[in-house]
N, C-alpha and C positions, 0 to 999 in steps of 0.2 A: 481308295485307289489313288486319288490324286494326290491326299495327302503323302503318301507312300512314295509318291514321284518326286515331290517338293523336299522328302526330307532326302532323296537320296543325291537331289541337286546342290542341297544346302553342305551335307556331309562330303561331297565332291569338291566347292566350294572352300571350303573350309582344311580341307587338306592340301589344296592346291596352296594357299596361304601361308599354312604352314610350311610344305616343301621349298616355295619359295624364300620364306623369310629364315628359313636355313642351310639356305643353300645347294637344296639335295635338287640335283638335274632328271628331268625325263630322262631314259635312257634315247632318246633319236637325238636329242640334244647332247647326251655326252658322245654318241660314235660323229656328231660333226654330219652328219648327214640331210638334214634339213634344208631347203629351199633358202629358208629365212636366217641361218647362220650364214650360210655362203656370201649370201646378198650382203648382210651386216658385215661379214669381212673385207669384202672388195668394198664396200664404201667406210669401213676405215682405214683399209689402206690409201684408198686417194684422199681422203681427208689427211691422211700423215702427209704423203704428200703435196698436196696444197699449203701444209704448216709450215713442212720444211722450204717452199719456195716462195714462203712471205717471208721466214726468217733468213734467207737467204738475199732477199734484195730489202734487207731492211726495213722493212716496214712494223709499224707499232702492232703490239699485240692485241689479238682482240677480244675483245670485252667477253667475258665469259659470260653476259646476260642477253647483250643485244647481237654478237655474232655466232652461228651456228658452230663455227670452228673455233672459237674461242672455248666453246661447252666441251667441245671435243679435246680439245688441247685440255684444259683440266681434267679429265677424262683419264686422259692418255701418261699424264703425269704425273697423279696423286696415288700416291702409293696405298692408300685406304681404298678405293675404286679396282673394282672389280677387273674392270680395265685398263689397269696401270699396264704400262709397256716399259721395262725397262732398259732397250737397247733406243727405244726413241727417246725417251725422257734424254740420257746422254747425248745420242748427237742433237737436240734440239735447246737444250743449254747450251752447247758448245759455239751452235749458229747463234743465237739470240739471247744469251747472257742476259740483255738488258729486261727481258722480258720478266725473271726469275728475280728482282729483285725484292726483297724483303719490304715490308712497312718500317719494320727496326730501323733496317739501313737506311730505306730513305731519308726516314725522319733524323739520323744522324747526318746524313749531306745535309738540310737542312738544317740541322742548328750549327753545321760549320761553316755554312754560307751564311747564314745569319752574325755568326762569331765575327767575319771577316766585315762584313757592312758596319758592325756594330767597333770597331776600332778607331774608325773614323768619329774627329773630335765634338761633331756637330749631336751625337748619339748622349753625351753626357752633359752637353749647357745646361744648369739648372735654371731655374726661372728667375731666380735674384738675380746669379751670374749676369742674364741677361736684361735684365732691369739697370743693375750697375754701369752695364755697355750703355744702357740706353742714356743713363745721364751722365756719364763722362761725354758720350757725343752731341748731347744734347746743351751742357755747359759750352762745348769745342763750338758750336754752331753761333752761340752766344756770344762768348768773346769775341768772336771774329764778327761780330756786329752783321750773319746775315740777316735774311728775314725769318721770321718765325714758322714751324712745319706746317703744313694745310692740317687741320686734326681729320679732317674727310675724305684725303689722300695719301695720307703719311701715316707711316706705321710709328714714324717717332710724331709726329701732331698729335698722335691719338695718344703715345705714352706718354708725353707732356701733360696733356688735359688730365691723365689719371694720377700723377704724380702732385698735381700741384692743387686740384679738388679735394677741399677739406673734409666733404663729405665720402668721400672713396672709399673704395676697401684699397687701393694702392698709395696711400694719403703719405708724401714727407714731405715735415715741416722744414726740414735742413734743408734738402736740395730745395724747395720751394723759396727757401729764401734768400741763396745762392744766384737761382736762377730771377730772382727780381733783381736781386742786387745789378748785377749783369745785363739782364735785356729788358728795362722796364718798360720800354714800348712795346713788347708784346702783351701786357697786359693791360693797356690801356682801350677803354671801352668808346 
C-alpha cells in the first residue's frame, strides 16, 4: 500500500519535471487566474518601474548578482528569458544606453584610450635611448666641472656607478674613459 503511494508521488513528480522543463503550463496558470501570477505581475511591474527611474536619474546599473533589480533588469531584457519584455527592453535602452554596453565595445574604448596615452613620446624611450641621455648629461655635468651625482640620491650617480663598473652588466669602457678624462676627481678615493 505504501509502496503504491510512493510510486504514485514519484510518477507525479516526475511529470511535473517534465511539464515543466517543456514548457507545458497547468491550465489555472495559462487562464492567468492564480493568486501567485497576479502577485508576480504587480511586482514586476514596480520593478519595471523602479528600473525605469534609476535610469532616468542616472544612476549606474545594477549588478545582476548583488542587486535584486539588476536580476530583474536581465530578466526583463534577454530575449532567451522567458520574461523578456519587449516594449521595456526599448524604452530602457533608450533611458540608459550606458547600461547595454557591450564588453566588445568597451574593450575597444579601451584600446583607443590606450592608443591615445601611448602617442606620447615617453611610451617608446628604449633603454639605450636612455642610457645614451644618461651619458651625454652626465659628460655635460662633467665639463662644466660640477660635483659628481650622490650614487644614493641620484638617478644619474647611480647610472654613472653602472656605466663605469667594470664588473656590470652596464660596463663602457669608452664613456668610462671619457668621463675620467674630464672629471678625474670624481674618482679619486
Amino acid at each position: 500500500m505504501k509502496q503504491l503511494n510512493l510510486k504514485k508521488i514519484l510518477d507525479a513528480i516526475k511529470q511535473a519535471r517534465y511539464e515543466h522543463s517543456k514548457g507545458i503550463l497547468s491550465p489555472d496558470i495559462k487562464n492567468s487566474t492564480t493568486p501567485e501570477f497576479w502577485s508576480q505581475t504587480r511586482n514586476s511591474n514596480l520593478r519595471k518601474k523602479q528600473l525605469i527611474q534609476l535610469a532616468k536619474s542616472k544612476q549606474p546599473r545594477p549588478h545582476s548578482r548583488k542587486h535584486p533589480l539588476g536580476c530583474s533588469l536581465n530578466n526583463y531584457t534577454d530575449t532567451k528569458k522567458s520574461t523578456y519584455d519587449p516594449k521595456f527592453t526599448k524604452q530602457i535602452k533608450s533611458l540608459a544606453p550606458h547600461w547595454f554596453i557591450s564588453r566588445s565595445n568597451k574593450a575597444d574604448a579601451n584600446k583607443q584610450q590606450l592608443l591615445q596615452i601611448a602617442k606620447t613620446p615617453h611610451w617608446f624611450i628604449s633603454r639605450s635611448n636612455k642610457a645614451d641621455a644618461n651619458k651625454q648629461q652626465l659628460l655635460q655635468i662633467a665639463k662644466t666641472k660640477q660635483p659628481r651625482p650622490n650614487s644614493k640620491s641620484n638617478t644619474l650617480g647611480r647610472a654613472l656607478v653602472n656605466y663605469v663598473n667594470q664588473t656590470g652588466k652596464c660596463f663602457d669602457p669608452v664613456f668610462t674613459k671619457k668621463i675620467k678624462s674630464l672629471a678625474p676627481h670624481w674618482f679619486k678615493k
